[in-house]
KEKELO-803602 format. One record per residue (C-alpha): x, y, z. Coordinates in steps of 0.2 Angstrom, whole numbers, plus 5000, padded with zeros to 4 digits. Each point is the difference from the previous one (the first is absolute). Example, Ala and Ser with C-alpha at 12.3 -4.5 7.8 and 13.67 -1.06 7.14 Angstrom:
2
506249785039;500650174997;
END
This chain:
143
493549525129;500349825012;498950065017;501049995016;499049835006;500749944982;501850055004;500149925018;499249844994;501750024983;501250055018;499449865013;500149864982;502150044998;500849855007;502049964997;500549824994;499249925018;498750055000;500450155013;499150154998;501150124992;500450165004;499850144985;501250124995;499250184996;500449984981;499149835002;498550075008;500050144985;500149864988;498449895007;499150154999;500350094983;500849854991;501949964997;501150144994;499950044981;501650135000;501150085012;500250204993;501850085003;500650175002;499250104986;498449894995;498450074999;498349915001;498350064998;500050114985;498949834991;498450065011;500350174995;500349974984;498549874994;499050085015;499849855008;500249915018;501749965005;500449834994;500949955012;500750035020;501650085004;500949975014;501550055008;501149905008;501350135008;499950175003;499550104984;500150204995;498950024983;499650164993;498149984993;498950124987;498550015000;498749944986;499850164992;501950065002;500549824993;498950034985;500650204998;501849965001;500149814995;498749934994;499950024982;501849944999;499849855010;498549964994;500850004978;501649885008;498449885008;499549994984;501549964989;500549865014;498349934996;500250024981;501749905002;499349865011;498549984988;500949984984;501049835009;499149874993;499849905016;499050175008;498950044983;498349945008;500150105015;499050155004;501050175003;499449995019;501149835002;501550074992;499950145012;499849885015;501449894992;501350144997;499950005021;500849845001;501350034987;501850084999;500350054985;502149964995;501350074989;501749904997;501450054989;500349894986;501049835004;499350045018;499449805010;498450005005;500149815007;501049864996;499849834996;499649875017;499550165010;498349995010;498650114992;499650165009;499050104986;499250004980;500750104988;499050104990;501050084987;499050184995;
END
């Protein structure tokens, strides 16, 4: 965690092209603080069931950027009701990503961490992921 001496000397350092001190946006502030933003979560998404699940710290900082409802369970409700499901489709998502060959020499741990940063896509056959002269965006990985 960045101390708050630590964070005013990251503020008061922001200049604009001038040299001008600059003034922050809030997301900006959040983001010299916790680091830039990993993924924005829609309607729907859930996060947190990977501390529950390895029984681990929270890998990460979630932020909201607008006002949010959530529902939340706790731990021992999560494990109850969810748990062992989420836990057996954590582990086939793993087993996917560790038979690509470009993944084989990491540890189950990475994968997990990995699979945060990932979307996982299905197109219809004949479907155009990108075409020819167009600027890259992502990898492919075909599972």
């Amino acid at each position: 965690k960045t101390d708050p001496e630590s964070i005013e000397t990251l503020m008061e350092a922001q200049v604009d092209e001038e040299g001008n001190p600059k003034e922050l946006t809030e997301m900006e502030k959040i983001n010299l603080i916790y680091g830039d933003e990993v993924k924005v979560l829609k309607d729907g998404a859930s996060f947190g069931e990977l501390a529950l699940i390895n029984e681990k710290p929270r890998a990460a900082s979630i932020i909201c950027r607008t006002n949010c409802v959530m529902a939340t369970l706790s731990k021992k409700d999560y494990n109850s009701v969810l748990g062992e499901f989420e836990r057996r489709k954590l582990e086939a998502k793993i087993d996917q990503l560790a038979r690509v060959e470009l993944f084989r020499s990491f540890t189950r741990v990475s994968l997990s961490k990995l699979l945060n940063y990932m979307k996982v896509l299905n197109r219809d056959r004949g479907a155009v992921l990108f075409k020819e002269g167009e600027p890259s965006k992502y990898v492919y990985i075909i599972l």
